[in-house]
C-alpha positions in Angstrom: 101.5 90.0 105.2 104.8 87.8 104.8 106.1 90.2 103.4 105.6 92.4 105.6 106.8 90.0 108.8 109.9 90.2 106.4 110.4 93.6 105.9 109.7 93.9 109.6 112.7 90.8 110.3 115.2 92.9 108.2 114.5 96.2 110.6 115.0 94.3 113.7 118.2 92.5 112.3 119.4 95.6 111.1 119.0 97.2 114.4 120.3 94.5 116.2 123.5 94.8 114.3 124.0 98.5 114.5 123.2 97.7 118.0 126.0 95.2 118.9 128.5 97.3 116.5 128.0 100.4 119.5 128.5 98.0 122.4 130.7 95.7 121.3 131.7 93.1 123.7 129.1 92.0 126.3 129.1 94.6 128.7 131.8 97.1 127.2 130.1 100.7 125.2 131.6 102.9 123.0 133.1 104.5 125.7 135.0 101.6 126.8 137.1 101.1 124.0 140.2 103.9 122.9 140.0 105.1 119.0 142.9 103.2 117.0 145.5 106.2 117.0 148.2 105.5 114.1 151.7 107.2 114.9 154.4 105.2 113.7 158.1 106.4 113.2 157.1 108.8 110.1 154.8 110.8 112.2 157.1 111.0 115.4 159.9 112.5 113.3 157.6 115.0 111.8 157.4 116.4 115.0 160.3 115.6 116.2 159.7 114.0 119.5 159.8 110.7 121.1 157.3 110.6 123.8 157.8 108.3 126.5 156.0 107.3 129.4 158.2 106.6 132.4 157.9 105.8 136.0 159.2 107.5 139.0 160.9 105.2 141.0 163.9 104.0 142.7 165.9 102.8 139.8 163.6 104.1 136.7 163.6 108.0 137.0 164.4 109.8 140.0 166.6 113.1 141.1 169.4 113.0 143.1 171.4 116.2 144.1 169.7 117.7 141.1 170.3 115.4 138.3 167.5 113.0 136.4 169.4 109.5 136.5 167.2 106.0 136.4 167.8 103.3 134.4 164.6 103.8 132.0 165.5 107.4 131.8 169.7 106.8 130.4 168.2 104.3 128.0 165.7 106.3 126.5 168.1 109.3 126.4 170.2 107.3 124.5 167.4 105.7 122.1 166.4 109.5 121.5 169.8 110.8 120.3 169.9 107.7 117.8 167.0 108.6 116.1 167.4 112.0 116.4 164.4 112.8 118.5 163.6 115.2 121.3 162.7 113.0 124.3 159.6 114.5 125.8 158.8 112.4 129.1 155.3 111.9 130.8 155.7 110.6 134.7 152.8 107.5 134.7 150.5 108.1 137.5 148.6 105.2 137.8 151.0 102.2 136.7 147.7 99.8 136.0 146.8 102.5 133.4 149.9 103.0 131.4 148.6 100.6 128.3 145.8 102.6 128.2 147.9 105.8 128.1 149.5 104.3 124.9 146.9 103.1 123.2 145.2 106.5 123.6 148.0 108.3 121.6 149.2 110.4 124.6 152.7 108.5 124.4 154.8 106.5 121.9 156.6 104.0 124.0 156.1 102.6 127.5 159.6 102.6 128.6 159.0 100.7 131.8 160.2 96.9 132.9 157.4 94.9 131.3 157.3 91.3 132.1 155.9 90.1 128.2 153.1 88.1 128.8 150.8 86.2 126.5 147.7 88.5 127.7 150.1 91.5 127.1 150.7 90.8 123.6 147.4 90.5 122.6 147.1 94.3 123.2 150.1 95.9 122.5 153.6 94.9 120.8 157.0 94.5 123.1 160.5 95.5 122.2 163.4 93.2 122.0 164.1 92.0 125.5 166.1 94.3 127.9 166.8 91.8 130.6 165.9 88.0 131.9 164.1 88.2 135.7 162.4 85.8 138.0 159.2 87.0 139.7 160.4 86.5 143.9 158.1 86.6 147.2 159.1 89.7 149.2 158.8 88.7 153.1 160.1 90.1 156.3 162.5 87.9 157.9 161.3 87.4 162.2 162.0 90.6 164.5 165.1 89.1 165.8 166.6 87.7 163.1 169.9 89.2 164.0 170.0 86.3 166.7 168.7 83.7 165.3 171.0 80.7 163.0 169.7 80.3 159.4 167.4 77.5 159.9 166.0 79.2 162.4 165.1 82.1 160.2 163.6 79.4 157.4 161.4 77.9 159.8 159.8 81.1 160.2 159.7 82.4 156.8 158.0 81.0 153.9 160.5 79.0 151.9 157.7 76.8 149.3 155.1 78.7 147.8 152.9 76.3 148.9 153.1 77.8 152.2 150.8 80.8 150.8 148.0 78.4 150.4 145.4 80.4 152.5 147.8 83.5 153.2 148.0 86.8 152.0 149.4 88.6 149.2 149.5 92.4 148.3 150.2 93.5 144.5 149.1 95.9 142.2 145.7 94.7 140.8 146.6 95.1 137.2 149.6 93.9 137.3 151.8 91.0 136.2 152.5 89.5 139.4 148.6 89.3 140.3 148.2 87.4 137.2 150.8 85.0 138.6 150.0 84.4 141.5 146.3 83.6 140.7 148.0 81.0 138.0 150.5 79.9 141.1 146.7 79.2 143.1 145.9 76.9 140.4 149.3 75.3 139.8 149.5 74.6 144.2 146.0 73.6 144.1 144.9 76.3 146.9 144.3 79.5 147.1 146.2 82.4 147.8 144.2 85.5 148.8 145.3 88.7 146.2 145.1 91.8 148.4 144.6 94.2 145.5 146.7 97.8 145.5 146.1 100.9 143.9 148.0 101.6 140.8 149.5 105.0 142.0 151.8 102.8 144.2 155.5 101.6 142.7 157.3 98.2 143.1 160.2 100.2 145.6 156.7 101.6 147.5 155.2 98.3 147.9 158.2 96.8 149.2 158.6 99.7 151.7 154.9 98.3 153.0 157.0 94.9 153.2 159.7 96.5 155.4 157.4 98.6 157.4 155.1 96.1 158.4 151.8 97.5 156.7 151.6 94.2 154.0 152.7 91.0 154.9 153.7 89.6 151.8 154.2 91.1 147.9 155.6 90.1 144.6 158.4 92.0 142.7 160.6 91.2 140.1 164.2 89.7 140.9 166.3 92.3 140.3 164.1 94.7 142.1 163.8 92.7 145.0 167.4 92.5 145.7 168.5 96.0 145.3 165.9 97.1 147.4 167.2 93.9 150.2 170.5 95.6 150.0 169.2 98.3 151.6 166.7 97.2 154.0 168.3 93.6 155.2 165.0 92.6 157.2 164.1 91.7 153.9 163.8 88.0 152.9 164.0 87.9 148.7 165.1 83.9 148.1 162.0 82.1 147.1 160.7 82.3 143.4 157.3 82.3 142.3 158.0 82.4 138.7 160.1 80.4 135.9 162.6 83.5 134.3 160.3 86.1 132.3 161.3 88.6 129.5 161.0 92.2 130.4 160.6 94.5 127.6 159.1 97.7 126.3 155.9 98.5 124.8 154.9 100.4 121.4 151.2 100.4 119.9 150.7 97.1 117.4 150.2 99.6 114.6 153.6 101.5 115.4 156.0 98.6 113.0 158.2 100.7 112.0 159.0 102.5 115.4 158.9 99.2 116.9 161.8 98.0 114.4 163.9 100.6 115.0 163.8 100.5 118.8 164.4 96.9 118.2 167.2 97.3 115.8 168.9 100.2 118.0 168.6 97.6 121.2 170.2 94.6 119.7 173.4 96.7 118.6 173.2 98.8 122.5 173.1 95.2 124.1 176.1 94.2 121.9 178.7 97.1 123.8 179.5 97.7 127.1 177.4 101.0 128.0 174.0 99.0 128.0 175.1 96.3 130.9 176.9 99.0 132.9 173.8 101.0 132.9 172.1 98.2 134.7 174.9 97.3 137.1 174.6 101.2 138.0 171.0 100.5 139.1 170.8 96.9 139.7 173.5 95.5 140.8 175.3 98.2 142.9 174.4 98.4 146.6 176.5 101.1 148.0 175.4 103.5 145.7 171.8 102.5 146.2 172.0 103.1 149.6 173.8 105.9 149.2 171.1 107.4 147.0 168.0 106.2 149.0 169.5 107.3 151.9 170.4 111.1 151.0 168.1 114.3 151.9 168.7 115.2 148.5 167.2 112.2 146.5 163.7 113.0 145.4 161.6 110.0 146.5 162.9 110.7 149.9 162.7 114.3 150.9 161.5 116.2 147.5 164.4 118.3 147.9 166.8 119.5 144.8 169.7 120.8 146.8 170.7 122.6 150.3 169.9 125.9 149.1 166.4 125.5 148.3 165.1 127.8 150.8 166.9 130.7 149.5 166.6 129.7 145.6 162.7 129.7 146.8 163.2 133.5 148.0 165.2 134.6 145.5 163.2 133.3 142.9 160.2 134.7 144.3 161.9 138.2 143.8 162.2 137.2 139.8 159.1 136.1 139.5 160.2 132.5 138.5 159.6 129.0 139.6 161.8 128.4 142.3 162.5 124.9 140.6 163.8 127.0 137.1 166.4 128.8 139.0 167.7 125.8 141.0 168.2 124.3 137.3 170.6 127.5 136.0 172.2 127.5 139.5 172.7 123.7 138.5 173.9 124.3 135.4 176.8 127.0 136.2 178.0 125.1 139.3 176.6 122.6 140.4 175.8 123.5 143.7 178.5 123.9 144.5 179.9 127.2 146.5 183.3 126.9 146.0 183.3 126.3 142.2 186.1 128.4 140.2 186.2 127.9 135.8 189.1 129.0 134.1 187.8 132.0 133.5 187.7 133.3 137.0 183.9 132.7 137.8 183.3 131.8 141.0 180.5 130.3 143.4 176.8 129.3 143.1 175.9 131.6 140.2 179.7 131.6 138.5 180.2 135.6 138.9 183.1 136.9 136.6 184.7 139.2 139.1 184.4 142.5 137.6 180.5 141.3 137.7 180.6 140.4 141.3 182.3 143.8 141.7 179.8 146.0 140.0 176.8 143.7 141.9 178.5 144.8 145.1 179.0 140.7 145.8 181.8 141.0 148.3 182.2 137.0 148.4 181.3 135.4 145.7 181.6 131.8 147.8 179.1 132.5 149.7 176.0 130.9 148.7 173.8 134.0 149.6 176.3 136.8 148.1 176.3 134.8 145.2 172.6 133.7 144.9 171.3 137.9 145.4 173.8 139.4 143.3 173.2 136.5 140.2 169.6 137.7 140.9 170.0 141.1 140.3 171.6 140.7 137.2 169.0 138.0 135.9 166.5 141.1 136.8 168.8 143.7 134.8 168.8 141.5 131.9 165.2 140.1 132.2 164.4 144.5 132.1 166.5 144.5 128.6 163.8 142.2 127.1 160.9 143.9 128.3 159.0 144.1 124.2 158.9 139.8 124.5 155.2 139.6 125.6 155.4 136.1 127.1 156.9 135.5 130.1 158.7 131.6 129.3 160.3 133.3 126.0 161.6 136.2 128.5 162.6 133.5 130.8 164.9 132.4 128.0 166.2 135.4 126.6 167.9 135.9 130.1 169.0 132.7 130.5 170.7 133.4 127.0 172.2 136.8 128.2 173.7 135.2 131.6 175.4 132.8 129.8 176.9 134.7 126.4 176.2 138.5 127.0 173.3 140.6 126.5 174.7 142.6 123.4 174.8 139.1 121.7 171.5 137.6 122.4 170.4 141.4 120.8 172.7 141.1 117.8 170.9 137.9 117.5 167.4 139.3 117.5 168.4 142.2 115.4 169.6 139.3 112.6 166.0 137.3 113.1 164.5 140.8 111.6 166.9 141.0 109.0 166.1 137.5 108.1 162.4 137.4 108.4 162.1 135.5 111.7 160.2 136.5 115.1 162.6 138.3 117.2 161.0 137.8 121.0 160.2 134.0 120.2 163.4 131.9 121.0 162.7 128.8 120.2 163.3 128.1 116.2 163.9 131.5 115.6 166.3 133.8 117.6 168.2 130.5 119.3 168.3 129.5 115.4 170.3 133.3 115.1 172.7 132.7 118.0 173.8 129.6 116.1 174.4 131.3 112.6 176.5 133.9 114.9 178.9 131.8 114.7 179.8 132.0 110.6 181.4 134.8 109.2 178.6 136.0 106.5 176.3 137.1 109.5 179.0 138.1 112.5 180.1 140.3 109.9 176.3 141.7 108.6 176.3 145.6 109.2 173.5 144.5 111.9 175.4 143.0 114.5 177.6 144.8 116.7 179.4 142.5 119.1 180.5 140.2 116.1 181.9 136.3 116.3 180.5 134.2 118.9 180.1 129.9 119.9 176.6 130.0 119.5 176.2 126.3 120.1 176.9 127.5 123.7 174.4 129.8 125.0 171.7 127.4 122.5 172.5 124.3 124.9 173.1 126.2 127.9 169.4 127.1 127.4 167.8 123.8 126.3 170.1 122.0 129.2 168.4 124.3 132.2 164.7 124.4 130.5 165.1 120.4 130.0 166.2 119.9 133.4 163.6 122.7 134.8 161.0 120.2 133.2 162.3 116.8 135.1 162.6 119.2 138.3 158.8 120.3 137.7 157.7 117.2 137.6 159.5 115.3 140.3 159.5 118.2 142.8 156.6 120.1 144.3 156.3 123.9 143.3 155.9 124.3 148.1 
């Protein structure tokens, strides 16, 4: 019988610990907790991308008349051609989640302005240091503030943190400036009611509650602060809730050696003059804040890419492409701009070679709609030429190709991928790998090609350029 009671002991024990091994913590299942994903540095340059979650904001990613800028989004450009890397970006959509989104594998680094905290590091492991900021109460200074003398305006406005003691507070409710001001309760010896936001909502967006009236009070860091008061003066920045915090980057724990060489490439970028002029450009310069925030054609305001969106809209729709792919070519060849002339004689939105504009029956090539329908009509004529490529994105950039270098060439290209064993209607890695090799002697010469020497390297970036940029306007930009 004791043995038995034994025997019985070792079952339950056993079960017990199989138990507690599929519910972990108290409270937390299987479910609960992400799978370890390893994907160091080896791994991303296997596949050759660097995968980066980002935030669209004021000052980290954004559009504005059509180009990507943001101070996240320059450095990582720049971390991406050091290591030689594709930079493939995901937009977070839920800021309180974007730890999670690393730790699940989905991205590689969290290039967003991290304040590194001791509850932080436990989970994850933070880059070298980009910048030094103070965490700052954001208030609205009184209605007529205009009129009133300075010490007026402080005895109305909170100037002591202790002056929060039974007030409230808005913030994100995973965030780092929750976590101090519930440490600020403590340290004041009263407390401060956290009104807890969603985490879809930026820093810039929760300040525009400030300014608007909808919250009384937030939390944002320093640098934010101020370049957002430059724009809306109402805006009361002065009062610190923090002692001066390290804002940094994040990589997965098990990710050393990606971690090393973000490090390594940071601490010689921080050594030359590029890295502090990047964040004046997005920090410390009003004018061209305002001047950004304040333009039709910046994407957090008006989800516009340019003037001419309604016709790149019908004119696309004619094509058969996203509207948002051909505002990238139009982009690309002039910038939006109407009255552009190269040195070869192209002129206006789609950069028509006269005799083109000529035989497209484009009496004005300045004029936006001349120019836009006759560009079209030759993008159809060439996407016709590439019927035999079944999928429709590798058509896409066949004609893209074609615009930019000539249609005989992209097909002397494609006749070479037969010749050399690769797949003729796929572009990427295979005929784009042909317009490049155009460009050496021992194929522009092969008995296959019939329009001889050309700059590959020209029609291969003009292609990558407007498909990258088509994927920053896809995500920034509704499709409506």
């Amino acid at each position: 019988m004791k043995t038995l009671f034994i025997r019985i002991g070792l079952l339950l024990s056993l079960a017990l610990l199989l138990w507690s091994c599929q519910w972990g913590r108290a409270g937390e299942t299987s479910e609960d907790r992400l799978p370890e994903v390893r994907r160091d540095l080896k791994d991303i340059r296997s596949e050759g991308r660097l995968r980066a979650l980002i935030v669209y904001s004021a000052t980290g990613y954004f559009l504005y008349k059509g180009q990507p800028m943001g101070y996240e989004y320059e450095l990582l450009k720049r971390l991406a051609a050091h290591l030689g890397l594709e930079l493939e970006l995901r937009v977070a959509r839920d800021l309180d989640q974007m730890l999670e989104v690393l730790q699940s594998g989905q991205v590689d680094v969290v290039a967003h302005g991290l304040a590194i905290t001791e509850g932080r590091q436990q989970e994850v492991a933070f880059t070298e240091s980009l910048y030094l900021t103070k965490q700052v109460l954001v208030q609205r200074k009184p209605a007529a503030w205009r009129q009133m003398t300075l010490d007026q305006i402080r005895n109305q406005t909170i100037q002591d943190p202790v002056q929060l003691i039974g007030d409230t507070v808005s913030v994100r409710k995973n965030s780092s400036y929750l976590k101090r001001l519930a440490n600020l309760s403590r340290e004041i010896g009263g407390a401060i009611v956290i009104d807890t936001l969603e985490g879809n909502l930026s820093t810039d967006e929760i300040i525009k509650q400030v300014v608007d009236g909808h919250i009384k009070y937030t939390v944002a860091d320093r640098n934010l602060a101020r370049i957002n008061a430059s724009s809306y003066p109402i805006l009361d920045v002065s009062v610190p809730v923090s002692f001066s915090q390290r804002i940094g980057w994040a990589v997965r724990k098990n990710a050393p050696e990606l971690l090393q060489a973000v490090d390594q490439w940071l601490l010689k970028e921080k050594k030359g003059h590029d890295f502090n002029y990047i964040y004046n450009k997005y920090f410390e310069n009003p004018r061209s804040f305002n001047r950004r925030i304040q333009s039709e054609f910046y994407s957090l305001a008006e989800g516009r890419i340019s003037q001419y969106d309604t016709l790149l809209k019908a004119h696309a729709a004619r094509l058969g492409w996203d509207w948002r792919l051909l505002a990238s070519m139009v982009y690309q060849e002039s910038r939006f701009n109407p009255e552009a002339t190269a040195w070869t004689g192209a002129t206006g939105l789609m950069q028509l070679m006269p005799a083109t504009a000529e035989e497209l029956k484009v009496a004005d090539p300045s004029d936006p709609g001349q120019s836009l329908a006759g560009g079209v009509r030759y993008l159809e004529q060439l996407s016709r030429a590439f019927a035999a490529v079944p999928d429709s994105l590798e058509r896409v950039k066949f004609t893209l190709a074609a615009y930019n270098c000539g249609l005989g060439h992209v097909q002397d290209a494609q006749r070479l991928a037969t010749v050399r064993g690769v797949d003729p209607n796929c572009w990427d890695q295979n005929v784009d790998q042909m317009i490049l090799a155009l460009s050496y002697p021992k194929n522009y010469y092969h008995e296959v090609v019939q329009h001889g020497y050309l700059r590959g390297v020209e029609p291969y970036r003009y292609v990558k350029q407007i498909m990258e940029r088509y994927r920053h306007y896809a995500s920034l930009v509704r499709e409506e």
